[in-house]
C-alpha positions as CSV (number, residue, x, y, z in Angstrom):
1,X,-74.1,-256.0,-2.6
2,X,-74.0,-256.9,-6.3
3,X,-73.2,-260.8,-5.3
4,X,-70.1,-260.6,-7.9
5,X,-66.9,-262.3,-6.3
6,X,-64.3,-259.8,-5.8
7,X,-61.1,-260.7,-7.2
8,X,-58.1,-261.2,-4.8
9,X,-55.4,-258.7,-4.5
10,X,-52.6,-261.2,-4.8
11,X,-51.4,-262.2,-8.7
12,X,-48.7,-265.1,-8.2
13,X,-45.9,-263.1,-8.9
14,X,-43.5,-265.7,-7.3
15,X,-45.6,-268.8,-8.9
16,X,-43.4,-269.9,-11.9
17,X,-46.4,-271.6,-13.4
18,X,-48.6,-268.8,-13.4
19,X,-46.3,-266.2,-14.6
20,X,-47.1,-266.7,-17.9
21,X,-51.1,-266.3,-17.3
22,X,-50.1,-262.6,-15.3
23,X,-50.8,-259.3,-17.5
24,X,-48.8,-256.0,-16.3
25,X,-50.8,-253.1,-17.7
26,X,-48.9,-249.7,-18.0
27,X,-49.0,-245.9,-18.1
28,X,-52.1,-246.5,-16.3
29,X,-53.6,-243.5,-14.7
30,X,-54.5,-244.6,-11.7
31,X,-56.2,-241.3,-9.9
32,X,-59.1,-241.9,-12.4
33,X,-58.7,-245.8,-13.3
34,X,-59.7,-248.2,-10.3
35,X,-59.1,-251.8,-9.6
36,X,-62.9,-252.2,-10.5
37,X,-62.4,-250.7,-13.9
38,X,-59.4,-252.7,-14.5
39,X,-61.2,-255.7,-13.7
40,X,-64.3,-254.5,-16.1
41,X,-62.2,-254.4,-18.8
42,X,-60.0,-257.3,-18.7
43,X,-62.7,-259.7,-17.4
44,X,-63.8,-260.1,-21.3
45,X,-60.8,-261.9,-21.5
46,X,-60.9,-264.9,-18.9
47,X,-61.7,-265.6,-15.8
48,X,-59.7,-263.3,-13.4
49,X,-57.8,-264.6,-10.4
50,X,-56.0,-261.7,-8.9
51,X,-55.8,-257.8,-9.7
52,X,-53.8,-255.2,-8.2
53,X,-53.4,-251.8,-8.6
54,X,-50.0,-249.6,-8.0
55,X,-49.0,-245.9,-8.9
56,X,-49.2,-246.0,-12.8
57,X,-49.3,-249.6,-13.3
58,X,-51.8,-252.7,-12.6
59,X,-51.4,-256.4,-12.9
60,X,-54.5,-258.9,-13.8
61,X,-53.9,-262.3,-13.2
62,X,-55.7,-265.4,-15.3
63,X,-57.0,-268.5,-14.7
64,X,-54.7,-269.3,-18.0
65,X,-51.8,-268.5,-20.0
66,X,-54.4,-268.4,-23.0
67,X,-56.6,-265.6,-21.8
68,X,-53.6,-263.5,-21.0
69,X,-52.5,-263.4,-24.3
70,X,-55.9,-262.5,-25.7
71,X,-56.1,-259.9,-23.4
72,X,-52.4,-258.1,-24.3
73,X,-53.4,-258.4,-28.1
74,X,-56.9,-257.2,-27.0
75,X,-56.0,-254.0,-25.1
76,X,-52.5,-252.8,-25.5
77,X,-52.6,-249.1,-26.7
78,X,-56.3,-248.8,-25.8
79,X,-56.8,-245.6,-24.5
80,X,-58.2,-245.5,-21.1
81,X,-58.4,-241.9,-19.3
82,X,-56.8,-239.9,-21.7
83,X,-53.4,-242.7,-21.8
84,X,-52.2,-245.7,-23.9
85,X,-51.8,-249.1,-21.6
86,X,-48.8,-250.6,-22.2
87,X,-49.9,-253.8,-21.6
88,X,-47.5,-257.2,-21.8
């Protein structure tokens, strides 16, 4: 037990005010890239609420609107197990 919080699986998608604070990162190769490594790299960013993790595509949800712009600007087109995020 590392005594880090784990991030809840759920990221607001029906929430009109958070919408704006939710990431969708994709091309995501998720047979290699896990929900921990997602959250390891977006976590730079802001505090993270909610992450999940689907076939080819995540979503990170922030505490604010403000860290989920830094983080698009941050990371989209990083390349992350051998793929370009498409992250917006």
């Amino acid at each position: 037990m590392t005594g880090k919080t784990q991030t809840s699986n759920v990221t607001n998608k029906n929430d009109p005010k958070s919408i704006n604070s939710r990431v969708f990162i994709g091309n995501l190769n998720t047979a290699i890239v896990k929900k921990v490594d997602i959250e390891a790299i977006f976590s730079k960013y802001g505090k993270i609420v909610g992450c999940s993790v689907h076939k080819g595509y995540a979503f990170v949800q922030y505490m604010s609107e403000r860290h989920a712009r830094a983080a698009v600007a941050g990371e989209n087109a990083r390349v992350i197990a051998g793929q370009p995020l498409a992250s917006n």
